[in-house]
N, C-alpha and C positions, 0 to 999 in steps of 0.2 A: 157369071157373077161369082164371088168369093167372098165367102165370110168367114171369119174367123169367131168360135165362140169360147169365151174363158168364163171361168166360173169359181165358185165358192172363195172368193177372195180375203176373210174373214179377218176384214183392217179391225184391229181394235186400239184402243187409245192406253188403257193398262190392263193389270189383269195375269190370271195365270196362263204363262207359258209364249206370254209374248213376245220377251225379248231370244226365247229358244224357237220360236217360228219365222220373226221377223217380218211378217205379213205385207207390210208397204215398202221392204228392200225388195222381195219378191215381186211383189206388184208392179213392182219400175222397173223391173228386168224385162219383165213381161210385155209391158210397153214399148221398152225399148226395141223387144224382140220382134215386134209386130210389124212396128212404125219402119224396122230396117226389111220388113220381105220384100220380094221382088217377083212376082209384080204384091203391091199392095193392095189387101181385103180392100171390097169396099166399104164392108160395115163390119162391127161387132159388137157381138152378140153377150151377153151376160147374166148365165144364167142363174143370177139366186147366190144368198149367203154373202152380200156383199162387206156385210160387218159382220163383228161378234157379238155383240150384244144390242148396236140396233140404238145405242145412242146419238145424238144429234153431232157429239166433238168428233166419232167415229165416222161420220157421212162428210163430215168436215175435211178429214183427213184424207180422207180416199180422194174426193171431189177434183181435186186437181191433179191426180193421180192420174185417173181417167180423162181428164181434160188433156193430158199431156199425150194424148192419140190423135198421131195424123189423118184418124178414120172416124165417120162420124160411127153411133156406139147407141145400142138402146140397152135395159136392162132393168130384169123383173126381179121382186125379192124372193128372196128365202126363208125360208122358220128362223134363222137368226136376227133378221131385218121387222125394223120397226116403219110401215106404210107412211105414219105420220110425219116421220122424220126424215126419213127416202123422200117426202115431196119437200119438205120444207127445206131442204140445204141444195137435192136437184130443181129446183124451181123452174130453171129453164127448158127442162125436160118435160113438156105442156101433155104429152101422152101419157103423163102420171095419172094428171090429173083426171081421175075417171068419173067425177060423179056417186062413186059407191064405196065401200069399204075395201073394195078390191082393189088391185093395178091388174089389168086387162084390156088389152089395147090391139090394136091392127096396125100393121104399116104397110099402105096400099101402094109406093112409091119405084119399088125395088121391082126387078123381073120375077122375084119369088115372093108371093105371098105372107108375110109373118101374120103370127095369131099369136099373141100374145097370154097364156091364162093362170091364174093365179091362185096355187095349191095350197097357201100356206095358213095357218090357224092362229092367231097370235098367242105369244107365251109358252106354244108347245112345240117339239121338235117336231111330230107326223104333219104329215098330208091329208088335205080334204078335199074333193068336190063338192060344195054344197048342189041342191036342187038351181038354186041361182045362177051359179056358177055355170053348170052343165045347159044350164036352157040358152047362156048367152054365147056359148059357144056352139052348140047345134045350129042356134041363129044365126053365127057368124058365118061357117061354114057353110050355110046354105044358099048363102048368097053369092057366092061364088063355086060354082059345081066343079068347075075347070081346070081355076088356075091355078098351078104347082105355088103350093103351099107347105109353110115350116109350121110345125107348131114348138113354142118354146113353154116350159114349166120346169118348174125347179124339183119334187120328186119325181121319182118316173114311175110310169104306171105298169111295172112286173116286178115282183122279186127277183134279187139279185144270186139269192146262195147266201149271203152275208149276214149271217141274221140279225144281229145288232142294230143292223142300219136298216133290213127288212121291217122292224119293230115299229122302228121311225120313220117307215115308209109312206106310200099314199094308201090309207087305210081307210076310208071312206070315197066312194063314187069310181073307183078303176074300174069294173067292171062294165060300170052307165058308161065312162070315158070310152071303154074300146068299143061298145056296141054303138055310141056314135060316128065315130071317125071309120069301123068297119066297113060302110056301104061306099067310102070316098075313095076314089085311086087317084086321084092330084095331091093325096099329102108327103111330100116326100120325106118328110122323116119329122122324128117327136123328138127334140133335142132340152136335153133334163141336164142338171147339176146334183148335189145333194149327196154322191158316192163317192165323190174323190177320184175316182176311177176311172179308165175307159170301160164302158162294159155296154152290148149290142145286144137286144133282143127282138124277136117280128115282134108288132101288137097290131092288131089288126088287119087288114092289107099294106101296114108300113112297117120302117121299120124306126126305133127307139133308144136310145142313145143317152150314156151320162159321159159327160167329160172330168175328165182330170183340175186338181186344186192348178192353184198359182204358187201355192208355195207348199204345203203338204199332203199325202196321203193319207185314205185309208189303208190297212193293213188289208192287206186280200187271206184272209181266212176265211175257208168253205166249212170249218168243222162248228162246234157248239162252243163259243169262248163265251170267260166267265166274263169278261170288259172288252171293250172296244178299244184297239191302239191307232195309233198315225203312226206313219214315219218319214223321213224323206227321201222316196224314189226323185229320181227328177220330174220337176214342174214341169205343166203340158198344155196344151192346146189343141182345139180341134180346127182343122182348116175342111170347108164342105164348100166343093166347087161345084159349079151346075153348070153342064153344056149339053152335050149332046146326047149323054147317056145316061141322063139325069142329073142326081145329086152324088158326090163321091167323097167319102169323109178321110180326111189323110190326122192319123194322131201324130203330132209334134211333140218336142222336148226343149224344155228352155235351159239352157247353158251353154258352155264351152266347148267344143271337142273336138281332139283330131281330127286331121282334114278340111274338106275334100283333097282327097290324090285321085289321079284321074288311073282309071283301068289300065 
């Protein structure tokens, strides 16, 4: 199986510094860049930040954005994204629909497990586990002891070094988070958004994972800054293939560039 996961897509409709990001030129590249692999994912993944502000014209914009992937495509929010509005414009996306305040969802379809779960707070940039949150997913996991399993969330649950973005990390329930999934060895990996980054750390017996924007970075500063910057390295993607040796995560780069020449 192959998935492809993209993340923090951050469509907005106006606003600062949009027409200097260009969020939904990037986004179509992105699509485009998908839909031309060889072989093609069979799903993707999207991890969180889908808007910037989480308006209804913003979910609007994107929607066909995403509709335009030859692949079908799940996707949970982020602290930028507004839950109410993510259902109302994806409507046909019926795993939204959860019954609770949350988006938390399972896709039992795939040869890899997803676990869908859902860090975000509304109105605030951090992360949270609630008590709720964590019982529905010890639950969900328990139901399946075995089967090689994703977990997707949009913070991830370690510090990065970055501490800006540490600040606005998952700052309530990481710890309940890793002493759950600890005792599992079927999860092959915690695949997060929220850094802009690629950036890999164990947690637990797996291992945890942020992907790179669609259209810009965070700034990779380890020291003490007074602000947080972006800038634009090249936009990226995670390709995470599962055969025989498990799960293998290959980071991609969306543009143009010399080549291939063969050796």
């Amino acid at each position: 199986m192959l998935i492809a996961q993209i993340s923090d897509l951050h469509i907005q409709s106006e606003g600062k510094n949009k027409d200097l990001i260009k969020p939904d030129r990037h986004l179509a590249q992105c699509v485009a860049a998908l839909n031309a692999l060889n072989p093609r994912p069979d799903l993707v993944v999207v991890t969180g930040d889908l808007a910037e502000r989480g308006t209804k014209q913003e979910y609007l914009i994107l929607k066909p954005l995403l509709d335009a992937l030859h692949i079908p495509y799940l996707v949970i929010p982020g602290n930028h994204d507004s839950v109410e509005n993510l259902r109302a414009v994806f409507d046909d996306h019926s795993y939204l629909d959860t019954g609770t305040p949350f988006i938390q969802y399972t896709a039992e379809s795939w040869p890899l497990r997803i676990v869908a779960l859902d860090t975000t707070v509304p109105m605030h940039g951090h992360g949270e586990l609630c008590a709720d949150r964590l019982k529905w997913l010890a639950d969900t996991l328990a139901q399946q002891t075995d089967r090689p399993t994703l977990i997707l969330m949009h913070h991830p649950p370690f510090e990065t070094g970055i501490k800006l973005m540490d600040e606005l990390g998952l700052l309530k329930g990481r710890e309940a988070f890793v002493d759950i999934i600890a005792p599992y060895r079927n999860i092959e990996r915690v695949l997060c958004g929220h850094l802009h980054r690629t950036i890999v750390c164990r947690v637990g017996n797996t291992i945890a994972s942020t992907c790179p924007g669609t259209a810009h970075q965070i700034v990779l500063d380890l020291a003490d800054p007074a602000e947080l910057h972006f800038n634009f390295e090249p936009p990226g993607y995670h390709l995470h293939h599962y055969g025989a040796s498990g799960l293998v995560t290959h980071h991609a780069v969306i543009g143009d560039f010399p080549g291939p020449y063969p050796f």
